[in-house]
C-alpha positions as a Markdown table, in Angstrom:
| # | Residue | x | y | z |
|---|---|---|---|---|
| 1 | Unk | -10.5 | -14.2 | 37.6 |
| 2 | Unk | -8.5 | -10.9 | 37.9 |
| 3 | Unk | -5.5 | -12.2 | 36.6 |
| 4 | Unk | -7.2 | -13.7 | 33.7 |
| 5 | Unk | -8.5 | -10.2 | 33.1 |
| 6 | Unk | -4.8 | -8.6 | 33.3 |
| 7 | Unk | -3.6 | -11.0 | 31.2 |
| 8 | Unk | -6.0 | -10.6 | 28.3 |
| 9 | Unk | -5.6 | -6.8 | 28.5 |
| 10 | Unk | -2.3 | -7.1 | 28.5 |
| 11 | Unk | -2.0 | -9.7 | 25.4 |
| 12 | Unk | -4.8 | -7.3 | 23.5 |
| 13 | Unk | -2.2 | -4.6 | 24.7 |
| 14 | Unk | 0.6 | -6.3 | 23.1 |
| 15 | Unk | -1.3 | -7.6 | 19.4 |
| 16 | Unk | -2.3 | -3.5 | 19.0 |
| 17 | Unk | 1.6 | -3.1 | 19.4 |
| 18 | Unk | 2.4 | -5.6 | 17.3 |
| 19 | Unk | 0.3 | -4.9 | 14.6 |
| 20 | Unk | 1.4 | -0.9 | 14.5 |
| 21 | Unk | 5.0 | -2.3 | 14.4 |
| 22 | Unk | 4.1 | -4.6 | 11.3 |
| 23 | Unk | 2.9 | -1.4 | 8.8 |
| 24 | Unk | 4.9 | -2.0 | 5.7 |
| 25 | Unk | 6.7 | 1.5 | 4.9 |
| 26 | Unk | 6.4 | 5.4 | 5.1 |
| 27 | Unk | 3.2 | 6.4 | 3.5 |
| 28 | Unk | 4.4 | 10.1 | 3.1 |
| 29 | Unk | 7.5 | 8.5 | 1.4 |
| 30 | Unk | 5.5 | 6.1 | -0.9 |
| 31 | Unk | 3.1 | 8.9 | -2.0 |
| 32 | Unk | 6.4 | 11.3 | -2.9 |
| 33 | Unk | 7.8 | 8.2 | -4.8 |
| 34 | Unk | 4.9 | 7.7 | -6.4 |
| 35 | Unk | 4.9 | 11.3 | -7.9 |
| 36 | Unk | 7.7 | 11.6 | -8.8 |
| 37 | Unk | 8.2 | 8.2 | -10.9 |
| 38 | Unk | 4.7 | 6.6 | -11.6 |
| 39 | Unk | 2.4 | 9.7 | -12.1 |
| 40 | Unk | 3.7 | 9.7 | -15.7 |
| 41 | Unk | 1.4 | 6.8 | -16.5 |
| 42 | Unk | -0.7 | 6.0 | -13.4 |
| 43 | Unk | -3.3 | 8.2 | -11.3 |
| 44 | Unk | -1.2 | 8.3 | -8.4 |
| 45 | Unk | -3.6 | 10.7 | -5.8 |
| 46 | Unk | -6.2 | 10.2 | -3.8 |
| 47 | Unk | -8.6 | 12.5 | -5.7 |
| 48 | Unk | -11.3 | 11.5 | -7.7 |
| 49 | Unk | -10.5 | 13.6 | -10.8 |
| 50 | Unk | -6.9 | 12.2 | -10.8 |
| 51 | Unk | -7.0 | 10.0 | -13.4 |
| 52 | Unk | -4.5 | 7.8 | -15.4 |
| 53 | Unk | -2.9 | 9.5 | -18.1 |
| 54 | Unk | -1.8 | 6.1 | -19.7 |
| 55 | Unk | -5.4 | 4.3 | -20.1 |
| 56 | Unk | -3.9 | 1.2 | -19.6 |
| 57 | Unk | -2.2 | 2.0 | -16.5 |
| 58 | Unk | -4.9 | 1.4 | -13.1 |
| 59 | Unk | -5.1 | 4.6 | -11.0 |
| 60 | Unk | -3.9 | 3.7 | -7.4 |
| 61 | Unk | -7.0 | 4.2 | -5.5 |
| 62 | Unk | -7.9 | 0.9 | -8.3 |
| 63 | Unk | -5.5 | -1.2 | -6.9 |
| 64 | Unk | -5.8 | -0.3 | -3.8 |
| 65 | Unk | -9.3 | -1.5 | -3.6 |
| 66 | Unk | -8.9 | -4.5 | -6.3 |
| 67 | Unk | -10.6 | -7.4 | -3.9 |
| 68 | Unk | -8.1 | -9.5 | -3.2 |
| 69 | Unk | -5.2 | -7.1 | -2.7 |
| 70 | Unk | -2.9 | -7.2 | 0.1 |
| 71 | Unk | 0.9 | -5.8 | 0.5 |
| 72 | Unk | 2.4 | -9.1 | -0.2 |
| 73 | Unk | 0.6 | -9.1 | -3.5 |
| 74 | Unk | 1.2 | -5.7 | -4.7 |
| 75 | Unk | 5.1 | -6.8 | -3.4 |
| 76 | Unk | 4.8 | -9.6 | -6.0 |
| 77 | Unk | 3.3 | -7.6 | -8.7 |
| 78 | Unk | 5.8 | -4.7 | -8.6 |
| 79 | Unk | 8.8 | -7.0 | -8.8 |
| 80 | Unk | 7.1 | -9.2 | -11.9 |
| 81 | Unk | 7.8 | -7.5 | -15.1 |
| 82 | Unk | 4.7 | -6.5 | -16.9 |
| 83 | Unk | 4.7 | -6.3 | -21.1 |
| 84 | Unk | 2.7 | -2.7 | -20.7 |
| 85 | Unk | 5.1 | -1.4 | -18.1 |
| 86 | Unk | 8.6 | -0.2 | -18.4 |
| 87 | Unk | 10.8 | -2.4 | -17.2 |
| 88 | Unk | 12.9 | -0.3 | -14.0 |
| 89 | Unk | 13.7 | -1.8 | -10.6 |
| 90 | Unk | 12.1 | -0.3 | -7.4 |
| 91 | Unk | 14.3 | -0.3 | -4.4 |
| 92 | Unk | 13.6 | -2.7 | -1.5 |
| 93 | Unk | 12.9 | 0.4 | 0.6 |
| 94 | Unk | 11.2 | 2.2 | -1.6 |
| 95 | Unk | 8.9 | -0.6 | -3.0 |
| 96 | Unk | 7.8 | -0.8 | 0.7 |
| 97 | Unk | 6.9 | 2.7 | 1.1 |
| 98 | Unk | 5.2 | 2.5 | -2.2 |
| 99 | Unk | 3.1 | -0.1 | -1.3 |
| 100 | Unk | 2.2 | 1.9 | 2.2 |
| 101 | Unk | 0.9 | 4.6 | 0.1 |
| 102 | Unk | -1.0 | 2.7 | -2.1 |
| 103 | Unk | -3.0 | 0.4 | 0.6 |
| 104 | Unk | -3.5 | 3.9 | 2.4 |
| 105 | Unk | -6.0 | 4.5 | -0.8 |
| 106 | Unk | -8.2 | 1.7 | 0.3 |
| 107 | Unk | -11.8 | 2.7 | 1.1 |
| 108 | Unk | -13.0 | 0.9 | 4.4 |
| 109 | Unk | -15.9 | -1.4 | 3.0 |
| 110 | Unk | -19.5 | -0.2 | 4.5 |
């Protein structure tokens, strides 16, 4: 019985570690990036009166909590072009920190 214990705390141990490890970029990077290149045209903070100066451009914190949305498909969307968007390429490494900051604008469901 005791070793069953170890070994769950140690494989519960291990998915925490795991899932740390799997966070998709820097969100201190993404939220710079974001600034600087799509606060032109989207809300890009995390406050409420920060709104999209483009009206056809989503504030962040909406996509961040659009119901469905995960990193793979904002990783999708950002690399699709998009007829109301200009067309520019977001590095690989940049893209991912992106995508950190904008899941970090999810609101934990209640």
């Amino acid at each position: 019985m005791r070793t069953i214990l170890i070994a769950v705390a140690l494989t519960m141990q291990l998915m925490a570690h795991t899932a740390a490890a799997e966070q998709l970029g820097n969100v201190d990077a993404g939220r710079e990036y974001a600034r600087a290149h799509c606060g032109e045209c989207h809300g890009v903070e995390a406050a409420r009166e920060d709104f999209s100066p483009n009206v056809d451009a989503p504030d962040f914190s909406v996509v961040a909590n659009t119901p469905g949305i995960t990193e793979r498909a904002l990783a999708v969307w950002l690399q699709t072009s998009h007829p109301t968007m200009p067309d520019f390429i977001i590095p690989a490494e940049a893209r991912d920190n992106l995508i950190a900051y904008i899941m970090s604008l999810r609101v934990a469901k209640k």
